[in-house]
C-alpha positions as CSV (number, residue, x, y, z in Angstrom):
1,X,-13.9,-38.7,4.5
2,X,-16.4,-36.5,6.5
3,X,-19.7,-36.6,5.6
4,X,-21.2,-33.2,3.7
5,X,-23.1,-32.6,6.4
6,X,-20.6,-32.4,8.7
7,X,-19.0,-30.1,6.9
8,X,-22.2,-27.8,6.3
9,X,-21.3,-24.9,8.5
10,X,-17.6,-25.2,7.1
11,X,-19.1,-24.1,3.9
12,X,-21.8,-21.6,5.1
13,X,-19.1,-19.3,6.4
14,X,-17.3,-19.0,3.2
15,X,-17.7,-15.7,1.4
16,X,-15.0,-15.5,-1.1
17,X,-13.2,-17.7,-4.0
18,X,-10.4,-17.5,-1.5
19,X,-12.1,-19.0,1.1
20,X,-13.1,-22.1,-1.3
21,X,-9.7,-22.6,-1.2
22,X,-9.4,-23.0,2.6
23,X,-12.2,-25.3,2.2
24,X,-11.0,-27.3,-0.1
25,X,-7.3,-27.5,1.8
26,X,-9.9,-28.6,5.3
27,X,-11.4,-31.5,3.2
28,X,-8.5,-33.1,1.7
29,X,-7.1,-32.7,5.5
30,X,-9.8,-35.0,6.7
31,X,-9.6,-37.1,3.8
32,X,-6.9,-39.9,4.3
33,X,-7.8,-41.4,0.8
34,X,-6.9,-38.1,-0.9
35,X,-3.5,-38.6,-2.5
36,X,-3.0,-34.7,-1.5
37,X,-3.5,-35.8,2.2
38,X,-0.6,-35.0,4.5
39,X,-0.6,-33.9,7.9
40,X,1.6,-33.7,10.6
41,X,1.2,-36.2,14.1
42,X,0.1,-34.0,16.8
43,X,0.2,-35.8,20.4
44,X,-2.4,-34.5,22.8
45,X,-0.5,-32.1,25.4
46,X,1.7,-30.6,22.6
47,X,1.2,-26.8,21.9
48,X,1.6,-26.1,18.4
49,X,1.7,-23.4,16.4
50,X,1.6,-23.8,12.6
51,X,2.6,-20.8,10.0
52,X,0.7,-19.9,7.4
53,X,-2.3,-21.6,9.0
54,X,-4.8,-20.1,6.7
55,X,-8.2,-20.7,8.1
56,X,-6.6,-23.0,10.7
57,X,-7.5,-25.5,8.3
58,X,-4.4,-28.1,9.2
59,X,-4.9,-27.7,13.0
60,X,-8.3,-29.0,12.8
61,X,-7.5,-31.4,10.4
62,X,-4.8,-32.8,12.6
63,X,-6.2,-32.1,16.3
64,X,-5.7,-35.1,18.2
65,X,-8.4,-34.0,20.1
66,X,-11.3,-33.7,17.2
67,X,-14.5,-36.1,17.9
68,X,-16.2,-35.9,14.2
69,X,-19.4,-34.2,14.5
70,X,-20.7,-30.8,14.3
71,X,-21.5,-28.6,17.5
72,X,-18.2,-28.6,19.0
73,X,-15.8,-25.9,19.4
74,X,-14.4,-26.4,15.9
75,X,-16.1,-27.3,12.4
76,X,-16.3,-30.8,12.0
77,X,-16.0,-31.7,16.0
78,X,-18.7,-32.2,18.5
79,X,-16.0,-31.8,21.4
80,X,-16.2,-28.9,23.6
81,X,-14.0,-29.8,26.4
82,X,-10.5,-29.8,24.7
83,X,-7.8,-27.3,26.1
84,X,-6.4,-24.8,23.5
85,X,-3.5,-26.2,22.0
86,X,-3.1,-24.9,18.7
87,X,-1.7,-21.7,17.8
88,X,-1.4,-20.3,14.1
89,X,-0.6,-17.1,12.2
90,X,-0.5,-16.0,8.3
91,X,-0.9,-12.3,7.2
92,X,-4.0,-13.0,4.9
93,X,-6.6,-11.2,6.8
94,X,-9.8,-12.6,5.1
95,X,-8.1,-16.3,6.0
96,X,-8.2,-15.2,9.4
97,X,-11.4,-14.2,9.3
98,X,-12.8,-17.0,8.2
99,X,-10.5,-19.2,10.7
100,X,-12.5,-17.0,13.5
101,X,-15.6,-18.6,11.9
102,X,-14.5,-22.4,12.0
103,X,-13.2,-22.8,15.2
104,X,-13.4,-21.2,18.7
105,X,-10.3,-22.8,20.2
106,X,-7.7,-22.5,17.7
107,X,-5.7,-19.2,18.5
108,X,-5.5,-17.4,15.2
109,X,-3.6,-13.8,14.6
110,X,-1.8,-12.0,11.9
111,X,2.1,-12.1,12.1
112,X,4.6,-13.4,9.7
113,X,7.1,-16.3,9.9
114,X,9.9,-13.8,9.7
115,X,8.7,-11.9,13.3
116,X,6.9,-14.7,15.2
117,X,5.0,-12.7,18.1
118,X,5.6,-15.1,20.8
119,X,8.4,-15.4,23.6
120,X,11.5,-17.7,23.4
121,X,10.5,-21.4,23.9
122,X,6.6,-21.7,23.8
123,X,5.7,-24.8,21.8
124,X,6.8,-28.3,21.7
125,X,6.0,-28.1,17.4
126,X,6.3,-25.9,15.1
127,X,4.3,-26.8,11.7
128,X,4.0,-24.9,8.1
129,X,2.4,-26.0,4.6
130,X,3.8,-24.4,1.5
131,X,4.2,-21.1,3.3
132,X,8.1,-20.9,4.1
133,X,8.6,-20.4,-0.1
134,X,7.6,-17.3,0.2
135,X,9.8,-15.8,3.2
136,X,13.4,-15.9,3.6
137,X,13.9,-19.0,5.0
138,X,16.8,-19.0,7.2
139,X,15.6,-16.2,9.3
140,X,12.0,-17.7,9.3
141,X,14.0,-21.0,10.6
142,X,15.8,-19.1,13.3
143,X,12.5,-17.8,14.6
144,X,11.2,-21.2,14.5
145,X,14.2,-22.6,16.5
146,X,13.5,-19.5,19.0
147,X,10.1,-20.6,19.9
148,X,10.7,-23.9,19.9
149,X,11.1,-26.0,23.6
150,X,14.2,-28.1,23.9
151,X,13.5,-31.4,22.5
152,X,10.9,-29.7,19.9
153,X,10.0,-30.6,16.6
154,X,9.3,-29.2,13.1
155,X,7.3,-30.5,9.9
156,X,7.4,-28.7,7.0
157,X,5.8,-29.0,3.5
158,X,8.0,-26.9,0.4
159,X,8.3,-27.0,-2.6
160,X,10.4,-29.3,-5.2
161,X,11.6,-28.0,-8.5
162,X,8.8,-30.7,-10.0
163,X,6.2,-27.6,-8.6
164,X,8.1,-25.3,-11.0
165,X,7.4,-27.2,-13.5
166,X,4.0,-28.3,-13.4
167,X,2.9,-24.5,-13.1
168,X,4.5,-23.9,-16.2
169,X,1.9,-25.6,-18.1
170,X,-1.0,-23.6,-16.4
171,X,0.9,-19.9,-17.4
172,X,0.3,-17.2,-20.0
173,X,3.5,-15.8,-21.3
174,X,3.4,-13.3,-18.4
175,X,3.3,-16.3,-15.7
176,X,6.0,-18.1,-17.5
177,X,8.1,-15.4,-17.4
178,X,7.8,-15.5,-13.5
179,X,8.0,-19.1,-13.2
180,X,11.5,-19.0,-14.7
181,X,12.5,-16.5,-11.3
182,X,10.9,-19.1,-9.2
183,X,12.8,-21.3,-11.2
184,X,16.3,-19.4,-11.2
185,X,15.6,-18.1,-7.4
186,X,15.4,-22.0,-6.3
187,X,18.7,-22.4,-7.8
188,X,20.5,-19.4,-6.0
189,X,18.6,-20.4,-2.6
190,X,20.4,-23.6,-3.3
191,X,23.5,-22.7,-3.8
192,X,23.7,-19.4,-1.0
193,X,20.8,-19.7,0.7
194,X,19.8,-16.2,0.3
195,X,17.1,-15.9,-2.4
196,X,16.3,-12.4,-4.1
197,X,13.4,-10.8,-3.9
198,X,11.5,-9.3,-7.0
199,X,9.3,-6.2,-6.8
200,X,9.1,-6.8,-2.9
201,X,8.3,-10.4,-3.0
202,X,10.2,-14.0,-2.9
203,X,9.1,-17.1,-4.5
204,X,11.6,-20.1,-4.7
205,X,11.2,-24.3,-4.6
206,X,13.8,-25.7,-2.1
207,X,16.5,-28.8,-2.0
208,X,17.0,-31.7,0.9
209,X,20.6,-30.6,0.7
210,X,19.8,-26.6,1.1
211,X,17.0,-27.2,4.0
212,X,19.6,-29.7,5.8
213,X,22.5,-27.1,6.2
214,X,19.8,-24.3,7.1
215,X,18.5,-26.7,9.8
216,X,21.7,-28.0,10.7
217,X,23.0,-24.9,11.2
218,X,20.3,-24.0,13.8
219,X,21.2,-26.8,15.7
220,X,18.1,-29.4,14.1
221,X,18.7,-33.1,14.5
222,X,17.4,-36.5,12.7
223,X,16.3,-34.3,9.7
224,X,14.4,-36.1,7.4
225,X,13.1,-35.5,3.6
226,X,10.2,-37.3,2.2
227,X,9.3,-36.2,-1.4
228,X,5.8,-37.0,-1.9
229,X,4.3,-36.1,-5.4
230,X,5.6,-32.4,-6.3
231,X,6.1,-31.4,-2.7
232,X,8.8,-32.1,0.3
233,X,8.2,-33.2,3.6
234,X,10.4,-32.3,6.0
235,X,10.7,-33.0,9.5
236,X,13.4,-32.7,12.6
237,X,13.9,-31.8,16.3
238,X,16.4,-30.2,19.0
């Protein structure tokens, strides 16, 4: 794992109990021993843009450029002649923020996986941890498959129905309540693909079978489902 001191200035900049979160997320990314660890393979020339990014937390943790050490251009790196590479966007403002204070080549912006801001055919992968259960996944998908190049590729982490149910036991009366639409959306998302929304939001866990006909149908090959604890990995290309 990186040192502590390498990640001092990580943990200067945070501010809020949100932002322990991002910090948290940015150690267990550099920490292969953590049995939370999963990141995607980046290959240096790629452009990447990765939704929900946070604090840009999973680009730096995955930058096939990073050279450990502070100094750099990017918490934890002593590198300063890398090219920009990774792109990211998530609508939590304060994540943002403190993304602008970890790294300084990482191009971070508020934007949701529903609308991506960026012309037909940019990047060669498109990345997202536990972000898509919260959108309506086959338009966020055909946005993806928009922006992708030919030949691109996608890894994704969601939700299993195991996630349900280890939430349950961490709920007052009022949370279990909303764990059983979570519970009940994952079903219908299954089924029709279409989840429902409740007071203006959408939660749901998702199935290899329902993310295979999504992906399918936007013309995704050699899809692939890993189920790793309470979470699925999923991956594909054009």
């Amino acid at each position: 794992m990186e040192s502590t001191t390498t990640l001092a200035s990580a943990k200067q900049a945070l501010k809020t109990r949100y932002d322990q979160y991002h910090f948290t997320e940015l150690q267990i990314g550099l920490d292969p021993s953590n049995p939370k660890h999963y990141l995607p393979t980046i290959r240096v020339g790629e452009k990447v843009l990765d939704i929900g990014c946070g604090a840009g937390q999973t680009l730096i943790a995955a930058c096939p450029y990073r050279r450990p050490g502070e100094g750099g251009l990017c918490v934890s790196c002593s590198r300063t002649d890398c090219p920009t590479w990774g792109y990211g966007i998530d609508i939590d403002q304060d994540a943002l923020r403190l993304g602008e204070a970890w790294t300084q080549r990482m191009v971070l912006q508020a934007a949701s996986a529903e609308q991506l801001p960026y012309p037909d055919h940019e990047f060669d992968v498109v990345t997202s941890r536990v972000t898509l259960i919260y959108v309506d996944m086959q338009r966020a998908v055909a946005e993806i498959r928009r922006v992708l190049r030919p030949g691109g590729r996608i890894w994704l982490v969601l939700h299993s129905f195991g996630m349900v149910l280890n939430q349950l036991s961490h709920r007052n009366w009022k949370g279990v309540l909303y764990q059983g639409y979570v519970a009940l959306n994952g079903l219908v998302f299954h089924v029709a693909l279409h989840p429902f929304r409740l007071a203006g939001g959408v939660e749901y866990w998702q199935t290899a079978s329902a993310m295979k006909r999504i992906l399918v149908k936007q013309g995704f090959q050699d899809i692939q489902v890993e189920r790793k604890g309470l979470v699925l990995i999923v991956s594909a290309h054009l």
